[in-house]
C-alpha positions in Angstrom: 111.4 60.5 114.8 108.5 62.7 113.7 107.4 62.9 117.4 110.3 65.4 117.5 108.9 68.1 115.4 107.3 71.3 116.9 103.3 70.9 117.0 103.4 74.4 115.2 105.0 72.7 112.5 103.9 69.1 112.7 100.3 70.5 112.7 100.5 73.2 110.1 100.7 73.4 106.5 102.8 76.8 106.5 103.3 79.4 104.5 101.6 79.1 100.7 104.2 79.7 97.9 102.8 79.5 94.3 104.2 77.5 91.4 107.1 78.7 90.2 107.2 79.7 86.2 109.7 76.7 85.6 106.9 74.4 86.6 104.4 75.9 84.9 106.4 76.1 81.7 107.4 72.5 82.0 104.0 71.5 82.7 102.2 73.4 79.5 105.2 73.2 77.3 105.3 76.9 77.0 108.9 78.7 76.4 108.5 81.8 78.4 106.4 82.6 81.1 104.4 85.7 82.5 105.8 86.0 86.3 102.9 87.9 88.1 102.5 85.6 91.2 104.8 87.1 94.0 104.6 91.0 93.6 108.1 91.3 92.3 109.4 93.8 90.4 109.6 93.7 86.5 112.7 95.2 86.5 116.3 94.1 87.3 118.7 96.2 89.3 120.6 98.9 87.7 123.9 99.1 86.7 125.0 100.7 89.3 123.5 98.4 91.9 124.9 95.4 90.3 128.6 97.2 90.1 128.2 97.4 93.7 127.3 94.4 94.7 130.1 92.6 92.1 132.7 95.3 94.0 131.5 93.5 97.5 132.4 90.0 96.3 135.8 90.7 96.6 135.9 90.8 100.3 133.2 87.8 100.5 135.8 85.8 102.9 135.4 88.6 105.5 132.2 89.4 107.5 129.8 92.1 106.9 129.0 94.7 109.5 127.2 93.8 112.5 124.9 96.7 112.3 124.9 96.5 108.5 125.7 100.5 109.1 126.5 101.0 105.1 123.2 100.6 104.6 121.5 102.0 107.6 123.8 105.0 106.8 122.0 105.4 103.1 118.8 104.9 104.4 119.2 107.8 106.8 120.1 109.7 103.6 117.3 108.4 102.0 114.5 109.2 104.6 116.2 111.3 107.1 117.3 111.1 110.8 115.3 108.2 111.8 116.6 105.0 113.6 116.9 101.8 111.7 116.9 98.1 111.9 118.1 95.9 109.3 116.9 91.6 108.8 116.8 89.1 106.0 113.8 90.3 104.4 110.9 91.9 106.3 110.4 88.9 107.3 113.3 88.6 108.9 112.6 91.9 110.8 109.0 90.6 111.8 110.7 87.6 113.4 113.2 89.7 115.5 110.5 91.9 116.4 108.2 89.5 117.5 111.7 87.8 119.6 112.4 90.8 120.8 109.2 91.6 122.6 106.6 88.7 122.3 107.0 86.0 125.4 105.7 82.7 124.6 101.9 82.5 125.2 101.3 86.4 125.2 99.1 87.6 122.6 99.6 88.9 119.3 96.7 90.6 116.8 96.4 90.5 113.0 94.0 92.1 110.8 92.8 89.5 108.4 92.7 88.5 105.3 96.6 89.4 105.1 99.9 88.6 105.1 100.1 85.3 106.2 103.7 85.3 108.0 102.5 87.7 110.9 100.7 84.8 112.2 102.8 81.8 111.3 105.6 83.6 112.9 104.4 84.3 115.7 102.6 80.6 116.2 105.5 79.6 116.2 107.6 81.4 118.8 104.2 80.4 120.7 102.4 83.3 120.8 98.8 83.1 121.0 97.1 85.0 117.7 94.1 86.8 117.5 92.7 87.5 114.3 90.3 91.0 113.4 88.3 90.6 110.7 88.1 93.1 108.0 85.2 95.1 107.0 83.4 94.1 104.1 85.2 96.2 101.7 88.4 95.3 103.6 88.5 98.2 105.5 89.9 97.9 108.9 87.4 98.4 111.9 90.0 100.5 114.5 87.4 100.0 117.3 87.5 96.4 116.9 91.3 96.4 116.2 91.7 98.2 119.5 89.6 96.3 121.2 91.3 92.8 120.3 94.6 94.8 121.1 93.8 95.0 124.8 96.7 93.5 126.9 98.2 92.2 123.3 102.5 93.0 123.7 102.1 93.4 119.3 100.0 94.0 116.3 100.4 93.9 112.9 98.6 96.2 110.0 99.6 96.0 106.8 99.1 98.9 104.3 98.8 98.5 101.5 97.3 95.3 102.3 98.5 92.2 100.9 96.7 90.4 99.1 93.7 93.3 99.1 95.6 96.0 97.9 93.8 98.7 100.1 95.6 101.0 102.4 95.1 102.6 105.7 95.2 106.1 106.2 97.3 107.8 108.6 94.7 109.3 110.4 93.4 105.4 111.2 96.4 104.4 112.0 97.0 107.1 114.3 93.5 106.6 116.3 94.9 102.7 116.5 98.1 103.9 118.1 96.6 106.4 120.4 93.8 103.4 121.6 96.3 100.5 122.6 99.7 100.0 124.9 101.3 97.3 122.9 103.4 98.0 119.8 101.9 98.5 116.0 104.3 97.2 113.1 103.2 98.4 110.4 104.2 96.9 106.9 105.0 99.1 104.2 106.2 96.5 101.8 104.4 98.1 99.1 104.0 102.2 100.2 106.2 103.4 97.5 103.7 102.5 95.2 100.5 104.4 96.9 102.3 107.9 97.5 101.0 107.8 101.4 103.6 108.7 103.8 103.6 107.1 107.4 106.9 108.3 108.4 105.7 111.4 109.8 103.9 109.2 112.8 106.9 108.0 114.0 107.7 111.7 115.7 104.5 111.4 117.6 104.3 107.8 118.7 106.7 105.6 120.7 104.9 102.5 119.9 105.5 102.2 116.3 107.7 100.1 113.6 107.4 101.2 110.2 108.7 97.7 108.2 110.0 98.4 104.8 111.7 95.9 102.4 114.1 95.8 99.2 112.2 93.7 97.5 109.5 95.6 95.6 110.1 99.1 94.5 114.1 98.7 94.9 114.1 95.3 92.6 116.1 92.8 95.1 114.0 90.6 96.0 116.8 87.7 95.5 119.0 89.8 97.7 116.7 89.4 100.9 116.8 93.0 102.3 114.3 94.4 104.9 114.3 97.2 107.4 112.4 99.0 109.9 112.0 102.8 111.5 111.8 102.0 115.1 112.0 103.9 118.0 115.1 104.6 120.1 113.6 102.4 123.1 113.5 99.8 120.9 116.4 99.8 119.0 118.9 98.6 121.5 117.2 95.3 122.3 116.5 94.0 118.6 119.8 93.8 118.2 120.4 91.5 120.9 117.5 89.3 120.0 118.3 89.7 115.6 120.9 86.7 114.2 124.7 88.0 113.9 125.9 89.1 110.7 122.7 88.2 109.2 122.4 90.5 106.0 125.8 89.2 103.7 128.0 91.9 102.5 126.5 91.5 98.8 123.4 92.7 100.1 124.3 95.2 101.8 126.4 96.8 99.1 123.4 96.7 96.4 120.8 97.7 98.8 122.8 100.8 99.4 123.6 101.9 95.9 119.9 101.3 95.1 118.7 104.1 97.7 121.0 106.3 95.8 118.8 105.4 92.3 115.7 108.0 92.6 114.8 108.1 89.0 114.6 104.4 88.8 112.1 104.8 91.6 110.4 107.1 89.8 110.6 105.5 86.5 108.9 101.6 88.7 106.3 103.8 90.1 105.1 105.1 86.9 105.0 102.2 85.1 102.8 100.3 87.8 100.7 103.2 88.2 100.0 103.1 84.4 99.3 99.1 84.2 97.0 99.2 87.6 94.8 101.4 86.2 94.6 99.4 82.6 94.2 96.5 85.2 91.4 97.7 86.9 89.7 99.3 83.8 89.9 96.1 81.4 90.3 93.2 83.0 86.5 91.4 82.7 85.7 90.6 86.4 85.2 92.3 89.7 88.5 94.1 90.6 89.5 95.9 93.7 90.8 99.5 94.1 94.7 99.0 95.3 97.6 101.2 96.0 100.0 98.4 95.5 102.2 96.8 92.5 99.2 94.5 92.6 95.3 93.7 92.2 93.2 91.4 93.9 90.5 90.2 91.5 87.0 88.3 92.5 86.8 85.6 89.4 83.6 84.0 90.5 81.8 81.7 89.7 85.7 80.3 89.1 87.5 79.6 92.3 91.1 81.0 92.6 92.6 78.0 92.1 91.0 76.7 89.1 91.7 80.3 87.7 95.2 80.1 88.4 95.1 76.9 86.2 93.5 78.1 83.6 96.1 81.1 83.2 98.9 78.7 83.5 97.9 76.6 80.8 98.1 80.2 78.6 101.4 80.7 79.8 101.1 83.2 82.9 101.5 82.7 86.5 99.5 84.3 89.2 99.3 83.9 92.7 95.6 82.0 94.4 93.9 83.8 97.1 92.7 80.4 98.7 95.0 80.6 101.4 94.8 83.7 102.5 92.3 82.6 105.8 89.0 84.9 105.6 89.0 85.8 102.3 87.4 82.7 100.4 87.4 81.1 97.4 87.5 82.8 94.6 90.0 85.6 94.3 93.2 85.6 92.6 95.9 88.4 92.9 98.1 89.6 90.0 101.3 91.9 90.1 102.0 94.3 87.4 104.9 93.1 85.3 106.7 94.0 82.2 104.7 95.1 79.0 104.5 91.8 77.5 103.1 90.2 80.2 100.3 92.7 81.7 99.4 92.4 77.8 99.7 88.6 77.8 97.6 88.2 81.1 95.0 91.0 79.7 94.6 88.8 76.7 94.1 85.8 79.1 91.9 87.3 81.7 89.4 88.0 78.3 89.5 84.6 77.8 89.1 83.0 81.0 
């Protein structure tokens, strides 16, 4: 029966996840664990958000709303009169955008090393991919992004950059938008955390989506909450191609009362600003500016994988830069956590 799987699939290996800290506390018999492998945040929600989302459960045997409009009502509070879409994650929103406008075997560009789902998800709708290789210091090349962007429906750009950590500035991204005719999503997974504001470009330019999750800063990634600025054009249609009642009314509730939470915003942006730059300054191999909740670290002559090994066995987790296609070998990224564990992975790191 396996002749009945998609090649895409059949063929591929998919999307890397790391170990999760019950393995690796199984495996090295270690009580607790120091989670720095997926970029999440430290923090659990805050009262509030979890008072809201215990207030939706009482209605869990009716639907949520099909526009999810509690939520795209406090984001417009939140950010202003823009227009937003809502998805199951941002990559949930990268799916119905590249449904929306992508038509099997039409191109699609990535700048690369990155996020590996902008690819894999558009493989497998059928798109053909094109992949831009970064500069050497992971800088994107705009003339050769443009370029590879001719006749191309979508591109992706994310910044910051995941797993690099660098970002690109507005100006760039502005000279990208202004050289192609397709549409630029730009992820913003992690913008809260470098103080750069992109928003302002969606006045000035009809081809751009601004994609935004409620995983990072807002601390849900369990929840699965994404959205997206869009423009008015564009609106319309991706809620014809998006999945019905696709964000639960849990979700919905907590995503909302966590946009009304600015001082815990505050507070999470601190506290990752403070670790990144112990990270950067202590940690005993080559480390790479970032403007994320994250650093990307060159642990040559160690490869990524064996470093990741090596850490487990003292009891923290990060993530292996291995599979992240044209970056090589020997890079591992780590996410700021809570006290204990930036110190326990410091400790580590000086004992690799």
């Amino acid at each position: 029966m396996r002749r009945l799987i998609r090649a895409c699939y059949a063929g591929a290996a998919g999307y890397s996840y790391a170990k999760s800290a019950e393995d690796v506390a199984r495996e090295h018999g270690i009580d607790r664990v120091a989670r720095l492998a997926s970029n999440e945040n430290p923090r659990p929600p805050s009262p509030a958000v979890i008072e809201a989302a215990s207030r939706a459960l009482q209605a869990a045997n009716r639907y949520p709303d099909t526009r999810a409009a509690p939520l795209v009502e406090a984001l417009r509070r939140y950010h202003g009169d823009y227009r937003f879409v809502t998805g199951v994650g941002m990559d949930g929103v990268i799916e119905t955008v590249i449904r929306t406008i992508v038509e099997p075997g039409e191109t699609v560009v990535v700048s690369t090393p990155t996020f590996s789902f902008y690819g894999l998800a558009a493989a497998a709708h059928g798109a053909r991919v094109v992949s831009v290789p970064r500069c050497e210091d992971f800088s994107v090349d705009a003339a050769a992004f443009i370029e590879a962007c001719r006749g191309a429906k979508l591109a992706f750009l994310c910044s910051p950059n995941n797993p690099t950590g660098n970002s690109v500035t507005p100006e760039a991204v502005e000279e990208i938008l202004e050289g192609m005719e397709g549409v630029l999503f730009l992820d913003n997974a992690y913008v809260e955390f470098s103080g750069i504001d992109y928003r302002p470009l969606m006045r000035r330019h009809e081809n751009l989506v601004l994609g935004r999750t409620m995983s990072k800063i807002f601390a849900l990634a369990g929840l699965r909450v994404g959205y997206a600025f869009v423009p008015g054009w564009l609106e319309p249609f991706y809620h014809r191609a998006a999945t019905p009642f696709a964000l639960n009314s849990v979700s919905l509730a907590a995503a909302a009362a966590a946009l009304a939470d600015v001082d815990r915003v505050r507070e999470t942006c601190d506290h990752v600003r403070r670790w990144r730059s112990r990270f950067l300054e202590e940690v005993p191999f080559r480390t790479f500016p970032s403007d994320a909740n994250f650093v990307m670290i060159d642990v040559s002559p160690l490869t990524g994988d064996e470093a990741v090994e090596r850490l487990a066995a003292k009891g923290v987790l990060v993530r292996s830069c291995t599979s992240f296609p044209g970056l090589g070998d020997h890079y591992i990224r780590v996410c700021i956590g809570e006290d204990w564990e930036n110190e326990r992975f410091l400790e580590a790191a000086k004992n690799l």
